[in-house]
Jmol script that loads the backbone (N, CA, C; Angstrom):
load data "model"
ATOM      1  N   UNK A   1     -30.265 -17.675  -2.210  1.00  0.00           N
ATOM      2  CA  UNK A   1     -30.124 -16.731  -1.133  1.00  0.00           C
ATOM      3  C   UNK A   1     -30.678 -15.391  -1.608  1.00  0.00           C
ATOM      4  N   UNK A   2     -31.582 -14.848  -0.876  1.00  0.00           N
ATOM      5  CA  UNK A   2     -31.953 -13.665  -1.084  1.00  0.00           C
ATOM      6  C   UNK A   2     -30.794 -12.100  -0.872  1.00  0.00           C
ATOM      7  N   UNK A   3     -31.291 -10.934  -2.020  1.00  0.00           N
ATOM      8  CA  UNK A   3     -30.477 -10.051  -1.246  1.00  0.00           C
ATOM      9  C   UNK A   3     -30.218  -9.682  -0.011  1.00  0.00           C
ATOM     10  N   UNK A   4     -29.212  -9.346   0.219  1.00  0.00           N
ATOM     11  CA  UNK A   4     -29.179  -9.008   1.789  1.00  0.00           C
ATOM     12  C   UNK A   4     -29.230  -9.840   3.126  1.00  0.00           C
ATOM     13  N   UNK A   5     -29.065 -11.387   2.605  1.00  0.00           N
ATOM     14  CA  UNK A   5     -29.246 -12.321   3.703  1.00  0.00           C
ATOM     15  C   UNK A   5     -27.942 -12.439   3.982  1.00  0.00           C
ATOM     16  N   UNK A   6     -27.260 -12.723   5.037  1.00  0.00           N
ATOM     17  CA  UNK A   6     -26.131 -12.782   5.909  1.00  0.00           C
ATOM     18  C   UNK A   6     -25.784 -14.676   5.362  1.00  0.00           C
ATOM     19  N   UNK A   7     -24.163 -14.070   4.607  1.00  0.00           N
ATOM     20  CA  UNK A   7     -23.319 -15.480   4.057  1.00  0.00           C
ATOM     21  C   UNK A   7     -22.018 -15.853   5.030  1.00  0.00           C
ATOM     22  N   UNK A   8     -22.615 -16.692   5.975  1.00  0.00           N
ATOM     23  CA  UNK A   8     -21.038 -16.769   6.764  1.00  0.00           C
ATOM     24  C   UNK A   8     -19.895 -17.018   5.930  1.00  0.00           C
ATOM     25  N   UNK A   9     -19.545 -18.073   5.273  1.00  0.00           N
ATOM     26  CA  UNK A   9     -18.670 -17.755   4.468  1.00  0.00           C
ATOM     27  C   UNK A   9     -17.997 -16.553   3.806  1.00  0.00           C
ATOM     28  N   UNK A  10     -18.977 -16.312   3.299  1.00  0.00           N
ATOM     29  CA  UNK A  10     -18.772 -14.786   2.262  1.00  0.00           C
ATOM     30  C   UNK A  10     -17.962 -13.734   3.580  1.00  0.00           C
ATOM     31  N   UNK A  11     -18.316 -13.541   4.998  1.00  0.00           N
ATOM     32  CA  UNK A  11     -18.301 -12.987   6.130  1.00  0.00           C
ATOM     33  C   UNK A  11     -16.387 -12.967   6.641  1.00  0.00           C
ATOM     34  N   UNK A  12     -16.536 -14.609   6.199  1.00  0.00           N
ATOM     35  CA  UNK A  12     -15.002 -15.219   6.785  1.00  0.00           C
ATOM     36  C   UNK A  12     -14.594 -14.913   5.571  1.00  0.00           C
ATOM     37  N   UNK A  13     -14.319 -15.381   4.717  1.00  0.00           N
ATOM     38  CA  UNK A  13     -13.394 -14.666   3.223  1.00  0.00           C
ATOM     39  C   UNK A  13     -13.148 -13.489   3.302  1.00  0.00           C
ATOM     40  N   UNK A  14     -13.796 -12.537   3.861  1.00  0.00           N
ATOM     41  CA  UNK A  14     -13.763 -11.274   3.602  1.00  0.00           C
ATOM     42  C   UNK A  14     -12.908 -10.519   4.971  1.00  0.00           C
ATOM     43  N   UNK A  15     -13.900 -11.369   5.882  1.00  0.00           N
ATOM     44  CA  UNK A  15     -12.121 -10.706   7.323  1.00  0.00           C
ATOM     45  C   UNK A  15     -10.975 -11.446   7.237  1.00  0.00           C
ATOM     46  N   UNK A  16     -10.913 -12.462   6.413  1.00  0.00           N
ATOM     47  CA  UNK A  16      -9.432 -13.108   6.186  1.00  0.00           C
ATOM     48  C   UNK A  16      -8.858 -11.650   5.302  1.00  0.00           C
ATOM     49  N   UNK A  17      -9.397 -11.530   4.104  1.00  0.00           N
ATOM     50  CA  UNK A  17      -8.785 -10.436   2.815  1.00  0.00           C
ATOM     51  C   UNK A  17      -8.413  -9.098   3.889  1.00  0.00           C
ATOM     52  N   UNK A  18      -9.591  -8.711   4.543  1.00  0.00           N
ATOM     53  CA  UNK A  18      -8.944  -7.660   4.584  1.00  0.00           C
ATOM     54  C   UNK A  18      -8.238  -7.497   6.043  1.00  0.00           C
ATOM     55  N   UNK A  19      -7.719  -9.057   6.921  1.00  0.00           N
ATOM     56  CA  UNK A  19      -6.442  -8.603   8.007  1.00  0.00           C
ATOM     57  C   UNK A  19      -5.270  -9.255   7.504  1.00  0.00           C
ATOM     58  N   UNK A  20      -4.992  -9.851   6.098  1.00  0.00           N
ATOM     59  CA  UNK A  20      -3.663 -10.046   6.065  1.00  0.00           C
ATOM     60  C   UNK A  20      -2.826  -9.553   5.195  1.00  0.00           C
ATOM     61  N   UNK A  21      -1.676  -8.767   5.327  1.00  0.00           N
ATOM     62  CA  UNK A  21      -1.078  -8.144   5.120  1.00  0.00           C
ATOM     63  C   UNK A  21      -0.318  -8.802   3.983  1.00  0.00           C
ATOM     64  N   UNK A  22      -0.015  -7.596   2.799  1.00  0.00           N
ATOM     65  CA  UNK A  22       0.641  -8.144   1.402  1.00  0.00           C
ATOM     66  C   UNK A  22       1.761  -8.111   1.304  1.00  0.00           C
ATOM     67  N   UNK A  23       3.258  -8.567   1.634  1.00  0.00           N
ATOM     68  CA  UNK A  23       4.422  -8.475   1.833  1.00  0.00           C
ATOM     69  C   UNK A  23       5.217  -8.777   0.568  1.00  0.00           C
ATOM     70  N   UNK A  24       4.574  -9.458  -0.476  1.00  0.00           N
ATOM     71  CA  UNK A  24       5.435  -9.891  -1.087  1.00  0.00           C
ATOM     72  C   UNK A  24       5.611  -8.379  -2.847  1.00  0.00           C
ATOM     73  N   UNK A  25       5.598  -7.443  -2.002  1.00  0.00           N
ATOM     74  CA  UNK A  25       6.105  -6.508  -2.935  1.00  0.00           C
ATOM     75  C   UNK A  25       7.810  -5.866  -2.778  1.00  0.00           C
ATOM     76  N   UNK A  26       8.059  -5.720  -3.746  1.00  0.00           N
ATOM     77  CA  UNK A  26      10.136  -5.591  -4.021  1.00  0.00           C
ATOM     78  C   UNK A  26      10.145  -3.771  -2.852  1.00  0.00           C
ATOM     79  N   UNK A  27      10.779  -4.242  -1.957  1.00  0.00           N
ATOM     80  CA  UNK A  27      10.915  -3.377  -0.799  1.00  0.00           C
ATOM     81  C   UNK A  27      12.862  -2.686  -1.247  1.00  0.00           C
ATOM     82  N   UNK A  28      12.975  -2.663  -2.028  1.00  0.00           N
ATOM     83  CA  UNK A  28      14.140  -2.070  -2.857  1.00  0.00           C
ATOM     84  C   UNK A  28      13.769  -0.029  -3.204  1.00  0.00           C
ATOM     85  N   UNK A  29      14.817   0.384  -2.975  1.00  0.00           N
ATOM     86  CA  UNK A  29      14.038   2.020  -3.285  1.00  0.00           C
ATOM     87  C   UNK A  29      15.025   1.625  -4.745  1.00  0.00           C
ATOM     88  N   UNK A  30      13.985   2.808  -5.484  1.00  0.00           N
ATOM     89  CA  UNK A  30      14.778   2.456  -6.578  1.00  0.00           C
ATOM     90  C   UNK A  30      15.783   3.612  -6.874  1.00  0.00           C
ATOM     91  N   UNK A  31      16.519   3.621  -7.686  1.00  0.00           N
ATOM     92  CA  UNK A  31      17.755   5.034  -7.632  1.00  0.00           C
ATOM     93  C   UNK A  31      17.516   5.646  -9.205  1.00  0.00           C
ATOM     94  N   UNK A  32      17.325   6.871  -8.554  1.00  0.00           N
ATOM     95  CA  UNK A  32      17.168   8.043  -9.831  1.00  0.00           C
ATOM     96  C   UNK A  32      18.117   8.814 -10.097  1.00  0.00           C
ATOM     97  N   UNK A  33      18.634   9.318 -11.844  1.00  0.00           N
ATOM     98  CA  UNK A  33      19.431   9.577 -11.250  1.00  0.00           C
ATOM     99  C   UNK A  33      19.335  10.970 -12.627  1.00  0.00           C
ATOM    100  N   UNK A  34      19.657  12.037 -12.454  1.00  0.00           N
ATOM    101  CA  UNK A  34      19.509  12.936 -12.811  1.00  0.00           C
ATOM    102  C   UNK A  34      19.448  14.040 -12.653  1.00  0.00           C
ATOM    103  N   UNK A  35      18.633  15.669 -13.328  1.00  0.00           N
ATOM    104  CA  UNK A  35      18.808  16.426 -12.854  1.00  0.00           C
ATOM    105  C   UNK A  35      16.918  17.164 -12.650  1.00  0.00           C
ATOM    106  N   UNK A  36      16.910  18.141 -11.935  1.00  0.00           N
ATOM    107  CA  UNK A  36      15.323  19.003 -11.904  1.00  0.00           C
ATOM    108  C   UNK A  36      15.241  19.765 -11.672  1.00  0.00           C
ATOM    109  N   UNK A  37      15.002  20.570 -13.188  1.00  0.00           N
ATOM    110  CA  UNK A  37      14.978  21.938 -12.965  1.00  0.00           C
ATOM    111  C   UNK A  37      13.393  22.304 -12.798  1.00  0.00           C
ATOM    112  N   UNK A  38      13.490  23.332 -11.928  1.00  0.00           N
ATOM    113  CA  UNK A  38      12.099  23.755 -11.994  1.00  0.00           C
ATOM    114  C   UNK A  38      11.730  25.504 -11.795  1.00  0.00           C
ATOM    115  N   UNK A  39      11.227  26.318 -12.785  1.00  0.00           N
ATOM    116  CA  UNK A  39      11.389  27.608 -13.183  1.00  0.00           C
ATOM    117  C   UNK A  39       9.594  28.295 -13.461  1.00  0.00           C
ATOM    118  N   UNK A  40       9.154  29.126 -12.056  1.00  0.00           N
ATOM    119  CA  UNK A  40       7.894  29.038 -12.256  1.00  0.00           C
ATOM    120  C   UNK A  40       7.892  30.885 -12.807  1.00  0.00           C
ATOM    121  N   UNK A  41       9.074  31.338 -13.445  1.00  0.00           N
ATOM    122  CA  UNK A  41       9.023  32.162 -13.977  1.00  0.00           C
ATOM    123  C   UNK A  41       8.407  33.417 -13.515  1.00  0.00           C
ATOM    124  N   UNK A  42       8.301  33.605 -12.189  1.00  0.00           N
ATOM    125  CA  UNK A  42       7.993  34.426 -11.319  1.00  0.00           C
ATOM    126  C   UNK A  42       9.280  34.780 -10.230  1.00  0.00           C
ATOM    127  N   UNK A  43       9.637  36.128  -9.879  1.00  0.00           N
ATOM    128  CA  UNK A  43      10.619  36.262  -8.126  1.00  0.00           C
ATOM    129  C   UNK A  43      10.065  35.904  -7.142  1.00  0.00           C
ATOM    130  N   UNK A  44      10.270  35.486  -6.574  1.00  0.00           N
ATOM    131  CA  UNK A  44       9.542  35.693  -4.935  1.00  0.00           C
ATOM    132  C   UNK A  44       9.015  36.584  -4.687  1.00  0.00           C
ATOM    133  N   UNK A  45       9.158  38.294  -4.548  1.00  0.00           N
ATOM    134  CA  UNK A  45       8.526  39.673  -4.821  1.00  0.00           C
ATOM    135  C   UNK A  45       7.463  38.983  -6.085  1.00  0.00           C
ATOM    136  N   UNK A  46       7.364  38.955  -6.823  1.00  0.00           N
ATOM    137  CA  UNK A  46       6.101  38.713  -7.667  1.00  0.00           C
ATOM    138  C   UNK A  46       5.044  38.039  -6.734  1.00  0.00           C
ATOM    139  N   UNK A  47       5.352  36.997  -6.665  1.00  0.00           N
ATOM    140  CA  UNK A  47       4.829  35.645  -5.634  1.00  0.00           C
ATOM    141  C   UNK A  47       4.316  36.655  -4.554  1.00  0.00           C
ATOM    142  N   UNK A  48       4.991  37.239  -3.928  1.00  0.00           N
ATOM    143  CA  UNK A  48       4.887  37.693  -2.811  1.00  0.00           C
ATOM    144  C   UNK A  48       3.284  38.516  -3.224  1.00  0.00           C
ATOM    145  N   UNK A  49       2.938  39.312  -4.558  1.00  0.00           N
ATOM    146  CA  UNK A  49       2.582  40.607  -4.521  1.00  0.00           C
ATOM    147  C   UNK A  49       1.275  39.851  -4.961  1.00  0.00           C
ATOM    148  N   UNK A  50       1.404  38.711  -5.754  1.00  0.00           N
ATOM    149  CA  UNK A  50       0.087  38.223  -5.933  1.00  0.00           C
ATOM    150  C   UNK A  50      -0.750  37.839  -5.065  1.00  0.00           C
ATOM    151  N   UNK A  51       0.339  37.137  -3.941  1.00  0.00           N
ATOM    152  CA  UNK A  51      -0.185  36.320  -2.978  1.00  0.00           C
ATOM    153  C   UNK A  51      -1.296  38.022  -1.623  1.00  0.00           C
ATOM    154  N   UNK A  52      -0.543  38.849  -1.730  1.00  0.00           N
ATOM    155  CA  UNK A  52      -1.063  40.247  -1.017  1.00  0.00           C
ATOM    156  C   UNK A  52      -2.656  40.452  -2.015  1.00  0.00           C
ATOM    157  N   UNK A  53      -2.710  40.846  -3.132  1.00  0.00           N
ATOM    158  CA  UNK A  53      -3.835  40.855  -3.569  1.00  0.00           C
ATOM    159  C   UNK A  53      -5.215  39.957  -3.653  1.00  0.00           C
ATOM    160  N   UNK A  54      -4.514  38.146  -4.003  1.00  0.00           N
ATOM    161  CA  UNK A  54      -5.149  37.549  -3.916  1.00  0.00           C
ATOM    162  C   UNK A  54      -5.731  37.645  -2.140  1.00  0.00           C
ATOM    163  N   UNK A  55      -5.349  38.287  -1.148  1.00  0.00           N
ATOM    164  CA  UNK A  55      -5.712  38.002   0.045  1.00  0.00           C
ATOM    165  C   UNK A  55      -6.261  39.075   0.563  1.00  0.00           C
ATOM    166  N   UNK A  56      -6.354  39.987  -0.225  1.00  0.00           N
ATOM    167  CA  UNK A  56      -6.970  41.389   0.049  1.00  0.00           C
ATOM    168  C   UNK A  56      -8.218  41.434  -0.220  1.00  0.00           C
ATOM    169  N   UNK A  57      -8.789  40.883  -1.545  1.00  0.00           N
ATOM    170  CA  UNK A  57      -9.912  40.497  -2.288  1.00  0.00           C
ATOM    171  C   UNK A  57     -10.745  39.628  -1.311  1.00  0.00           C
TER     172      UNK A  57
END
end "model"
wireframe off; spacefill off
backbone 0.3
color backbone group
């Protein structure tokens, strides 16, 4: 078969793959459990004053 010649087969394999749907993955949420801290070492007024300059420029 030359490049680019049309493979019915190849055609049907390929709309089978991509209309059926993969179900068999663990549909469980999983549970976390801990704590998150998160500290971007800036106030809000900081934030605030960068965010004014960066938008002035």
């Amino acid at each position: 078969m030359s490049m680019g010649a049309y493979d019915d087969d190849e055609h049907e394999r390929r709309e089978k793959k991509s209309t059926t749907v993969d179900t068999d993955f663990d549909d469980d949420r999983s549970e976390y459990r801990g704590t998150l801290e998160f500290d971007s070492g800036e106030s809000a007024e900081d934030l605030l004053d960068q965010f004014r300059r960066i938008k002035s420029s």
